[in-house]
C-alpha positions as CSV (number, residue, x, y, z in Angstrom):
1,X,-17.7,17.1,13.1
2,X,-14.5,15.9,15.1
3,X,-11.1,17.6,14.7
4,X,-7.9,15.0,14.1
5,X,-4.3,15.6,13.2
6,X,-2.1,13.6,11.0
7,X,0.6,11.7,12.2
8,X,2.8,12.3,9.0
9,X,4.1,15.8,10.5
10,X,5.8,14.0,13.0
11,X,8.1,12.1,10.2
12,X,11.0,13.0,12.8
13,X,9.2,11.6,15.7
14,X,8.2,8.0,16.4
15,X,4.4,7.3,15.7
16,X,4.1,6.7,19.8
17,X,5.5,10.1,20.4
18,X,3.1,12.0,17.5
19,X,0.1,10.1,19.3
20,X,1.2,11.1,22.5
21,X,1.5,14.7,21.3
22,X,-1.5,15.2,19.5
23,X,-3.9,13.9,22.1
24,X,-1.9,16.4,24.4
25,X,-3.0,19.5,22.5
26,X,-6.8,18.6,22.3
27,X,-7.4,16.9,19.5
28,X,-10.2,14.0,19.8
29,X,-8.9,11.9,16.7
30,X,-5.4,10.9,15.3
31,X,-4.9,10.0,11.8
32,X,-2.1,7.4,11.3
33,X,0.7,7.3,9.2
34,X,0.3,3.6,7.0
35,X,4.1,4.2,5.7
36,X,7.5,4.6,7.1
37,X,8.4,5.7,9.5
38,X,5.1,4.8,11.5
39,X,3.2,2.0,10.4
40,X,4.7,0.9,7.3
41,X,2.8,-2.5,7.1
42,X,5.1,-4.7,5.7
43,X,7.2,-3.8,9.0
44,X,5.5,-3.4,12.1
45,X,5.3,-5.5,14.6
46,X,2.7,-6.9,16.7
47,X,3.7,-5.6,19.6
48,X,4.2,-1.9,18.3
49,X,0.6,-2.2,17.4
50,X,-0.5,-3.9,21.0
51,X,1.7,-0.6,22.0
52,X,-0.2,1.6,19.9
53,X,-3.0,0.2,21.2
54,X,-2.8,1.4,24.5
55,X,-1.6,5.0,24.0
56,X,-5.1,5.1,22.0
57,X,-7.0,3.8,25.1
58,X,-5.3,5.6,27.7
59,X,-5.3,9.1,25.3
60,X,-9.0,8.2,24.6
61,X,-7.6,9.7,21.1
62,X,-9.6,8.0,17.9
63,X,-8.1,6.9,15.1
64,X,-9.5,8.7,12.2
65,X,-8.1,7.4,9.4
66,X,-5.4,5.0,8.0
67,X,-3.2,7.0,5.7
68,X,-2.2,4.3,3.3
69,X,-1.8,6.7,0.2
70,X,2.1,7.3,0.0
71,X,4.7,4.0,0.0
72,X,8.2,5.6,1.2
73,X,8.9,2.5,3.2
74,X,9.1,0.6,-0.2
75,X,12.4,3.2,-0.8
76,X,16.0,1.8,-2.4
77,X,14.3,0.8,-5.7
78,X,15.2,2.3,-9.8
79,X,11.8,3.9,-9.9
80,X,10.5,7.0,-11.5
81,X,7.8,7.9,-8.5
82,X,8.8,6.8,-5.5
83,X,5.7,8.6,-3.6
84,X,3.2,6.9,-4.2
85,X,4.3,4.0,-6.4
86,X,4.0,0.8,-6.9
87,X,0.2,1.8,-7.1
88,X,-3.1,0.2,-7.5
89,X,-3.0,1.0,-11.1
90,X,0.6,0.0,-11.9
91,X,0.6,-1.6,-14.9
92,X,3.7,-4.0,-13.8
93,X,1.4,-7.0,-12.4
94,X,4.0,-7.7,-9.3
95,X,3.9,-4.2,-8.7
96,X,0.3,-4.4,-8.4
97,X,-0.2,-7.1,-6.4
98,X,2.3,-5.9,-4.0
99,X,0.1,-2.6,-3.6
100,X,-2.5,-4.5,-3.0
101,X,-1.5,-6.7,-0.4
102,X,-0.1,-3.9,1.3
103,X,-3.5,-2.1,1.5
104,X,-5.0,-5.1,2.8
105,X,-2.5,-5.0,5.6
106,X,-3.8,-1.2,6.1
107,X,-6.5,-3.0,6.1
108,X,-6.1,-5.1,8.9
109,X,-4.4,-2.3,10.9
110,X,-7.6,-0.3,11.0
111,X,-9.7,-3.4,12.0
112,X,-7.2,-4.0,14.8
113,X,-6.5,-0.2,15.5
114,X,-10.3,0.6,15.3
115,X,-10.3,3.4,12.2
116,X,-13.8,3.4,10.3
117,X,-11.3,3.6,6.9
118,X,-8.2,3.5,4.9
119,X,-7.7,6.1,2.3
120,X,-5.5,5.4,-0.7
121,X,-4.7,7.5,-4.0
122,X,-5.0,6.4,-8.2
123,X,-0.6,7.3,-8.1
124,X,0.2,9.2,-10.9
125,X,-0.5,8.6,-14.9
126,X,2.3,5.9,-16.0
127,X,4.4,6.9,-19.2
128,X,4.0,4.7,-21.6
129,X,0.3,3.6,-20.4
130,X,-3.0,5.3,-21.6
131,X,-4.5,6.6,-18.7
132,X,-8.0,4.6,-20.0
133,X,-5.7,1.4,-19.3
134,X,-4.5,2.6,-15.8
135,X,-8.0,3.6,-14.8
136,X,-8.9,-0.2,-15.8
137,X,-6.5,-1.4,-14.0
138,X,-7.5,0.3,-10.7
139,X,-10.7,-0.7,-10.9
140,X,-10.0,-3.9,-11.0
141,X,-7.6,-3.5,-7.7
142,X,-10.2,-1.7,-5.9
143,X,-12.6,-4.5,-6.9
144,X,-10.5,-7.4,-5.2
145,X,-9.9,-4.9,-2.1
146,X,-13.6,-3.9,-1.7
147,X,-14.2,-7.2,-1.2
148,X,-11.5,-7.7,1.5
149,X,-12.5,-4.5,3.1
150,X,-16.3,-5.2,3.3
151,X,-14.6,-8.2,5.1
152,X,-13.7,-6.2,8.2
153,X,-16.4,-3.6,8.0
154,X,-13.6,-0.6,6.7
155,X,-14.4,1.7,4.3
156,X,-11.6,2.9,1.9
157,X,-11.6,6.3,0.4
158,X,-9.8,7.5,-2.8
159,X,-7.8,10.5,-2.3
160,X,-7.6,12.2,-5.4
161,X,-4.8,15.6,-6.0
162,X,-3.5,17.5,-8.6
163,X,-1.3,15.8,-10.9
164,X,-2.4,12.1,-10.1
165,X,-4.5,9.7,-12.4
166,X,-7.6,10.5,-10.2
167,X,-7.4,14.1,-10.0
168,X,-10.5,15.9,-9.4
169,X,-13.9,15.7,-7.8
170,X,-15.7,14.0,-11.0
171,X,-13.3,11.5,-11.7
172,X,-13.3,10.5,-8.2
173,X,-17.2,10.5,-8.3
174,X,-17.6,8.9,-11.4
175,X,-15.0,5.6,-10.1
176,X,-17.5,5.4,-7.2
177,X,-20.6,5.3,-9.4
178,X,-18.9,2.3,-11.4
179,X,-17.8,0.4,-8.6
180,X,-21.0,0.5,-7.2
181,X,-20.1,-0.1,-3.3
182,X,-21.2,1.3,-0.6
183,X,-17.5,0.5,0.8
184,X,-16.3,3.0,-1.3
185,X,-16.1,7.0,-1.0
186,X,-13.5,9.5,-0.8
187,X,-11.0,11.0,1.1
188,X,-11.3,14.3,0.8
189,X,-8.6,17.1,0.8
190,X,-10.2,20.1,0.7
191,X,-6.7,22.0,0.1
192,X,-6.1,20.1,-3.1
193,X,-9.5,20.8,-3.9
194,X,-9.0,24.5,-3.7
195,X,-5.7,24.1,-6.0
196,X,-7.9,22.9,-8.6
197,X,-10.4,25.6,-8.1
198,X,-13.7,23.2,-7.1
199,X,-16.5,25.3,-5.5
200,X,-16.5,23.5,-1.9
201,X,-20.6,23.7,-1.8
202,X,-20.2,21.6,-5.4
203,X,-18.0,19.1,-4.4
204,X,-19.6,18.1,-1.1
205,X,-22.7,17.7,-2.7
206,X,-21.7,15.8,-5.0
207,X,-20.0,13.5,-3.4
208,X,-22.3,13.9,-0.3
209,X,-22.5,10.8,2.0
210,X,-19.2,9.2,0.3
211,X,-17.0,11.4,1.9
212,X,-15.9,9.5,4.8
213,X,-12.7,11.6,5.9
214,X,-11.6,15.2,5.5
215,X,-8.1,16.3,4.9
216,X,-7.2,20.1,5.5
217,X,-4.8,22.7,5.4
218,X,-4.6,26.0,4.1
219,X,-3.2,26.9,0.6
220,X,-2.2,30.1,-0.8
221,X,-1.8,31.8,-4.3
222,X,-2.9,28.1,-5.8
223,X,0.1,26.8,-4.5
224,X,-0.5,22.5,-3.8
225,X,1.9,23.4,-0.2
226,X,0.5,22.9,2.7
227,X,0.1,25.6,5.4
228,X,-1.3,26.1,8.6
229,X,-4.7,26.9,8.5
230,X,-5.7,30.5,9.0
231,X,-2.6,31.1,7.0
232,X,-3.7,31.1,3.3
233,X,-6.6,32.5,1.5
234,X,-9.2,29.0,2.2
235,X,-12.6,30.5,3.3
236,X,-12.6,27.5,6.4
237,X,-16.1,28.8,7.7
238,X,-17.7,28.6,4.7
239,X,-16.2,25.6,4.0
240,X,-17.1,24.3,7.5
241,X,-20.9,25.1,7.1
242,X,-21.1,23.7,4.1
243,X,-19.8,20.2,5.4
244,X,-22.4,20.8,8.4
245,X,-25.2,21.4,6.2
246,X,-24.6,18.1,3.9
247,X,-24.6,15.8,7.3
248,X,-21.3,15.4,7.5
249,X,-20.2,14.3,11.0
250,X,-17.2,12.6,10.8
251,X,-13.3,13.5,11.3
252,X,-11.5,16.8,10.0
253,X,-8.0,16.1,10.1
254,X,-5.2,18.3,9.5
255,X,-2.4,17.5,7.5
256,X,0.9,19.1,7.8
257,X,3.4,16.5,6.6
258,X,5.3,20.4,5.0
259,X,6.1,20.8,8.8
260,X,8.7,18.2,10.0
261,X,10.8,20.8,12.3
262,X,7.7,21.9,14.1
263,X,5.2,19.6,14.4
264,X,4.0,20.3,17.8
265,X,3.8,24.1,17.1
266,X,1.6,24.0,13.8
267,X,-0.8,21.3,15.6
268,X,-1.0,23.6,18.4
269,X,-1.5,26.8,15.5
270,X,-3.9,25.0,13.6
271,X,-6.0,24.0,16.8
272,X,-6.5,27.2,18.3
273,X,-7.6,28.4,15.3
274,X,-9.8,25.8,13.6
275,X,-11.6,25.5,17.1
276,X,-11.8,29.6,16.7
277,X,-13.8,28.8,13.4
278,X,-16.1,26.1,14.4
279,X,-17.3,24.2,17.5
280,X,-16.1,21.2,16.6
281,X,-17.5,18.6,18.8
């Protein structure tokens, strides 16, 4: 296993500066912010990219994952979830499409940018629409986007929380078995995993070999805020060994987006203790 931090801490930074700073405390992987104000697709330009480019070479930093799950940079709309809508399962058909294009963008920035996957998330049950209906209608976005992804050799992983459409570890599991492609898996958050009160041993092998990135931070009382880890009550060697014993190798990335004021500090927290825990390689 590889240890990455999350871009989206550094919301008050520019993505150059959150790269720059992360591969300065140690870590070995980055994961990048898909949104504004980092790489919100629908604005970036090729030569922040070629830019971003660079910092990766010269940092020798890997990009763990593109963060596509949130849509802020889509912001100055009447909407009732601004978060994470439009999503893949909007049941406005422009709305829809528009998601869709902009994860295939993602898309393209992880092909370009050299990240093994794209995570994304259900958004949240639509009033008015059974969620049956909604669930339909993200299949059939995830079907036209599998195919796109296979494409350019990326992987995209559902990221499912408390609250959303896709929620827990069996819906998640049970979207993968229908789609039936090996293109798709999970993004896993182990700290909204713990909200909901999954055993970690369960979930990871369950969903076993689909899990192609890890989100973590610590979580206390049940609470769905993130904290730095070795803050909360999460057991992280257990939950460590158990990722270690199912095979997992890839990227463990921690995800403080609840830290804007001190991003530096809690990346520099959460290393010294997660590399305390386990020898990450």
């Amino acid at each position: 296993m590889k240890l990455s931090f999350s871009t989206n801490a550094f919301v008050r930074h520019s993505v150059f500066e959150a790269v720059e700073c992360i591969a300065a405390v140690g870590y070995s992987g980055v994961e990048l912010l898909a949104d504004a104000p980092h790489l919100y697709a629908d604005a970036i330009a090729d030569s922040d990219l070629d830019r971003l480019a660079g910092i990766l070479e010269r940092t020798s930093l890997h990009v763990a994952n593109i963060n596509a799950n949130t849509a802020m940079g889509y912001y100055g709309r009447d909407f009732w979830e601004p978060l994470f809508e439009p999503s893949l399962a909007n049941p406005d058909r422009d709305l829809r499409q528009w998601r869709i294009d902009y994860t295939r963008k993602c898309i393209d920035i992880a092909e370009r940018l050299g990240s093994p996957c794209v995570s994304v998330t259900s958004g949240r049950p639509v009033p008015g629409t059974e969620p049956n209906d909604s669930l339909e209608l993200l299949r059939q976005s995830l079907d036209v986007l599998l195919d796109y992804a296979v494409g350019k050799s990326i992987k995209i992983g559902i990221e499912y929380e408390p609250g959303l459409l896709i929620e827990k570890y069996e819906e998640v599991s049970g979207m993968i078995d229908r789609m039936d492609s090996d293109a798709l898996g999970v993004n896993l958050d182990l700290g909204h995993s713990h909200v909901l009160g999954e055993i970690p041993d369960t979930v990871i092998s369950t969903l076993s070999t689909r899990i192609f990135h890890i989100h973590v931070e610590d979580i206390r009382d049940g609470k769905h805020y993130h904290l730095v880890p070795g803050t909360g009550d999460m057991d992280f060697p257990g939950i460590f060994r158990c990722l270690s014993d199912s095979g997992f190798d890839g990227f463990v990335s921690v995800e403080l987006y609840t830290y804007p004021n001190n991003p530096r500090d809690v990346a520099e927290q959460s290393f010294s203790y997660l590399k305390e825990v386990w020898n990450f390689g």
